[in-house]
C-alpha positions, 0 to 999 in steps of 0.5 A, a space after each residue: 465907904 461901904 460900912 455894911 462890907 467886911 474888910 475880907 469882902 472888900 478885898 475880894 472886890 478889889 483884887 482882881 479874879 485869879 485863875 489857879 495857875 496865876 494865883 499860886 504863881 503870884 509869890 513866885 512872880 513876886 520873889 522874881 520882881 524883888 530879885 530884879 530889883 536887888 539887881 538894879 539896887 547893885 547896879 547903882 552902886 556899881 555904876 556909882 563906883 565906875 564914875 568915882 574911880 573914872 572908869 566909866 570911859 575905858 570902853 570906848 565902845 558899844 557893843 551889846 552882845 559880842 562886848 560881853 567877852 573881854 580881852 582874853 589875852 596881851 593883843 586884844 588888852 593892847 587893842 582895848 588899850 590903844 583905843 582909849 589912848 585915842 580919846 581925851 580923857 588919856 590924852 589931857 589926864 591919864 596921859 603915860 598910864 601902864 596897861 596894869 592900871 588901864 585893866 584897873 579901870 577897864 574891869 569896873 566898866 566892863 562890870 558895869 555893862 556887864 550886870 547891864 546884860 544880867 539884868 537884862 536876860 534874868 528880866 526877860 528870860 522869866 517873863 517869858 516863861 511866865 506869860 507862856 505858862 499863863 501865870 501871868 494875871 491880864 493886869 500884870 502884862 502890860 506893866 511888864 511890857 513897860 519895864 521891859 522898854 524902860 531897860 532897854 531904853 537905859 542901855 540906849 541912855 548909858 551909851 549916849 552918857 559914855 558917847 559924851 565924853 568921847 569927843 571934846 571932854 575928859 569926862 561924861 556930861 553930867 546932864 547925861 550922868 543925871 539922867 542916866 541914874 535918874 532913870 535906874 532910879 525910876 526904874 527900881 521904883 516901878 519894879 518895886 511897885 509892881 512887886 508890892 502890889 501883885 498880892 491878894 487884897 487881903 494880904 495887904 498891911 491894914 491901914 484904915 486912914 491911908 486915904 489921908 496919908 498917900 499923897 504926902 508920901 508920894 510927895 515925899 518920894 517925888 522930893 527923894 527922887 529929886 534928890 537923886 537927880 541933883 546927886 547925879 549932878 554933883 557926881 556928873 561934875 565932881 562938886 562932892 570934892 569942893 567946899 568940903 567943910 559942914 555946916 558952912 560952905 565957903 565960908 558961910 552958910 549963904 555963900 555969896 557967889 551962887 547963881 553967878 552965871 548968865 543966864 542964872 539958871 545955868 548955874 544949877 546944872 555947871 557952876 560947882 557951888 550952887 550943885 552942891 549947894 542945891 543938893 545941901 538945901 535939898 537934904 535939908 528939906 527932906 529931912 524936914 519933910 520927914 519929920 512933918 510925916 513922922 509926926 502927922 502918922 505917929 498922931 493917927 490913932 488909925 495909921 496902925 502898921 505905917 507908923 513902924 514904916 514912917 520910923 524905919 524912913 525917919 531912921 535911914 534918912 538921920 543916917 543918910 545926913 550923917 553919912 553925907 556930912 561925913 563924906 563931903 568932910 573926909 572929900 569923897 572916900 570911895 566906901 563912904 560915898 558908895 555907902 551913901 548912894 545906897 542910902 538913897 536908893 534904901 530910902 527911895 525904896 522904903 518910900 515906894 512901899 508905904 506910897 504903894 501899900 497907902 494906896 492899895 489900902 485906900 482903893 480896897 476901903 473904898 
């Protein structure tokens, strides 16, 4: 570090030379960037809603443009209608159900695809009124780009899900469910994380130990990501509505039958127990980890406003095991499972800022 440098210098030195347009855009962009990712955060829950109600295979098919208008009258719901009865789902489950209860159904997928699409023009639509109008900084562009092949890449990714459950199964894989949040996950992070950081230097919340903390949280954000992942899981196969007594599971706090399958490792991906399990042990793990960082930032004389940060992450998480606890107890309700799906994605969020505005502040101090 340069000690003879003011702070306000080395902020000038790390942000890169705005030209007037791009620099008065910079809050603009921003507030756009939040916006999409607001949309996303919404799109999880309600993606989270239309596989706890099993409505995520009553459109049978992919229709990215003309699948935006729904069935207008009796002939096209007749239509929808009989083209799930063709599926296994109906046949092996759903079997005699009224058309009023396939709309039920119908309407939280169509929903579903539907803020797909939102998304995906509120996203488009500005970058390119941006980019055109040079508010856009050089750095910022290829970022866009990224993001924009990551959504398009999620729609391929939500038809793929939905295919799997249309020959062969009543439900979609759960790898394939796993996946499919995992990746809208990733991609509310980078949408933060681009947000976060496309601001001037001197803007930047003051941490001067912030070389010290970085990769612990990043660390962090990787465990929550994972988390994420396993959570897909226990939706993908239902494992929320088995063994639902806390603190022990089946009887014990080790049950006795995990990873009985050949070979071993399948059974973290297709036996009920050990999902649910590895997503227990998980929780716990990262509510230690949260406690380890609680401490080791509150005891940096230097930490200043990440201190404040650690305690709203210390704070979501304690709610978040609670909220699990009391969802896994009363067998999955609707409201609290939803509840608790937006916890995660409120604490990926959070993460993502402090790991963002820790490095920020490391490269600026340099």
């Amino acid at each position: 570090m340069d000690s003879h440098i003011s702070p306000a210098e080395r902020a000038s030195r790390y942000v890169e030379t705005d030209t007037d347009h791009v620099s008065r855009a910079r809050p603009m962009v921003r507030s756009w960037l939040y916006f999409v990712a607001f949309l996303v955060f919404v799109m999880v829950i309600v993606g989270g809603a239309t596989r706890l109600t099993d409505s995520g295979l009553s459109i049978t098919e992919w229709k990215p443009i003309h699948g935006a208008i729904p069935p207008l009258n009796v002939t096209e719901w007749t239509e929808e209608f009989e083209k799930y009865k063709q599926i296994p789902e109906y046949t092996q489950v759903n079997k005699g159900m009224s058309l009023d209860e396939f709309k039920m159904i119908f309407w939280w997928e169509w929903g579903h695809r539907q803020l797909g699409r939102v998304i995906g023009l509120v996203f488009f639509l500005p970058m390119i009124a941006f980019w055109l109008m040079g508010r856009l900084s050089d750095s910022i562009k290829p970022r866009l780009l990224l993001l924009l092949v990551l959504g398009g890449a999620q729609g391929a990714i939500g038809w793929w899900m939905v295919a799997s459950g249309l020959v062969n199964r009543v439900d979609v894989s759960q790898y394939r469910l796993a996946t499919h949040l995992t990746l809208a996950s990733l991609i509310l992070v980078a949408l933060v994380w681009v947000a976060r950081g496309y601001r001037r230097g001197d803007k930047m919340p003051e941490c001067v130990s912030a070389d010290r903390h970085v990769w612990p949280v990043a660390f962090m954000l990787l465990l929550v990501l994972m988390q994420v992942f396993l959570g897909g899981l226990v939706a993908g196969t239902d494992a929320g509505m088995t063994y639902n007594t806390w603190p022990l599971m089946d009887g014990s706090l080790l049950p006795s039958r995990l990873y009985e399958m050949d070979p071993f490792w399948l059974a973290a991906f297709e036996d009920l127990m050990t999902i649910q399990f590895n997503h227990r042990i998980m929780a716990y793990l990262i509510a230690l980890y949260t406690l380890f960082l609680w401490m080791r930032i509150w005891r940096d004389p230097y930490a200043a406003k990440m201190t404040i940060a650690t305690t709203i992450l210390g704070v979501l998480l304690l709610l978040q095991v609670i909220l699990g606890i009391v969802t896994l107890v009363l067998v999955m309700p609707l409201t609290l499972a939803l509840m608790h799906q937006a916890g995660a994605i409120l604490i990926l969020i959070t993460t993502t800022i402090m790991v963002r505005d820790l490095k920020d502040n490391a490269a600026r101090l340099r």
